[in-house]
C-alpha positions, 0 to 999 in steps of 0.5 A: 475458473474466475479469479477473485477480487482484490482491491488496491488503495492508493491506485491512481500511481506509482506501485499502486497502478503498477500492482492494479495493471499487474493483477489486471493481466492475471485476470483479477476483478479489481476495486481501484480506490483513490482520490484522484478517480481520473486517473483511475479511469485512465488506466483502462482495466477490464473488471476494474471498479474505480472509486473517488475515495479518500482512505481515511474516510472510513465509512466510504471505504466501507461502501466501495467494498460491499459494492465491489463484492457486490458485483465480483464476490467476496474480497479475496486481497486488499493490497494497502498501498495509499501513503503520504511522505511528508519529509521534514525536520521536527523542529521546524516542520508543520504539525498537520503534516504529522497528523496527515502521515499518521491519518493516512499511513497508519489510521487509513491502512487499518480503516481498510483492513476492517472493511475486509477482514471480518468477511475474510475470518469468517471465509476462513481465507483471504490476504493482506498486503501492506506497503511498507518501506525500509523506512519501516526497519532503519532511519533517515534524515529528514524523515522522523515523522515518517518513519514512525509511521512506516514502523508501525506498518511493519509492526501492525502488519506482524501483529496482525498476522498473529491475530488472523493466523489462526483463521486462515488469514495471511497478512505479508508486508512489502518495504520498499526501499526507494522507489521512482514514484509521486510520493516525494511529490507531497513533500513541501520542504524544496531543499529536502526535496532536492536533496532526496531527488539526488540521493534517489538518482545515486542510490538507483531506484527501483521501478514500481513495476518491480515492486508490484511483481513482489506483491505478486509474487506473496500472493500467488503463493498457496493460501497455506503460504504465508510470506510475512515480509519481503524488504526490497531495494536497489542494489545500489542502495547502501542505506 
């Protein structure tokens, strides 16, 4: 029987690639979106709609679903991966930077839970993955701004859970503590950026691939299964 098609945001890296190659292997048609379509196209996944989109274009977003259920059916998983970590003090880092953090990580991840979820309501079935973080349930130097957004992700995703429950509808968030990705990349600030780089290395990052076989793992569970979080670090990660 064919399986169903899940659509991951901020696809082109890190836990996104990882959890697109992942789904790949199990056999999931996949709507891949993000800015950098290049490297989409370079991951080489059969059934793989790939899309230059940027998250908080809404109406684009929108688009790229009813094209990929156009071809693959309806959207059985969104996996709601794209985010940006602007690491920063408050007192002196730049306000736009905020205002992408708060666009990205929790107006984008919302844009893309509308582009799916009223089709999923009225199914009477479908899955939502948030990425999170650990900086969704503790605080951080350096990382206020962030950390805010990451909240809200933990507390969008539970309360949303409660809204879609009654409809067959499962909502789970992954936290991920520190994770050997690009997202310190973003980051402008090169002390805090050093510092980080340093803090990763002794606190033992996990893989992406790692993080991705948790994505698996809450959606493979039965539709009447709802893991609501799974927070996940290296064991070496006292923070």
């Amino acid at each position: 029987m064919p399986k169903p098609l899940v659509v991951v945001t901020g696809a082109s890296s890190g836990i996104g690639a990882a959890t697109a190659r992942l789904l790949s292997a199990q056999g999931h048609p996949l709507l891949l979106l993000a800015r950098r379509v290049d490297r989409l196209e370079a991951l080489g996944l059969p059934d793989a709609m790939c899309r230059k989109v940027d998250i908080t274009d809404r109406a684009a977003v929108a688009d790229a679903v009813a094209e990929a259920e156009a071809a693959y059916g309806p959207v059985d998983a969104l996996i709601n991966n794209a985010g940006v970590m602007l690491l920063g003090r408050i007192a002196d880092q730049d306000a736009g930077e905020w205002d992408r953090m708060l666009d990205v990580n929790v107006k984008g991840l919302l844009g893309a839970v509308r582009a799916v979820l009223p089709g999923m309501i009225e199914r009477e079935r479908g899955t939502l993955v948030n990425i999170g973080s650990v900086a969704g349930r503790k605080t951080f130097p350096n990382h206020t701004a962030y950390v805010g957004t990451k909240f809200a992700v933990h507390a969008m995703s539970e309360n949303l859970r409660e809204e879609v429950a009654p409809h067959g509808v499962r909502v789970t968030v992954i936290g991920p503590g520190a994770v050997e990705t690009e997202l310190l990349s973003h980051t402008t600030d090169d002390g805090i950026k050093a510092g980080y780089e340093e803090w990763k290395k002794e606190n033992a990052a996990l893989s992406p691939d790692t993080v991705a076989q948790a994505v698996l793992y809450a959606y493979g569970q039965p539709q009447d299964v709802c893991i609501r979080e799974i927070v996940l670090a290296g064991t070496r990660q006292q923070a």
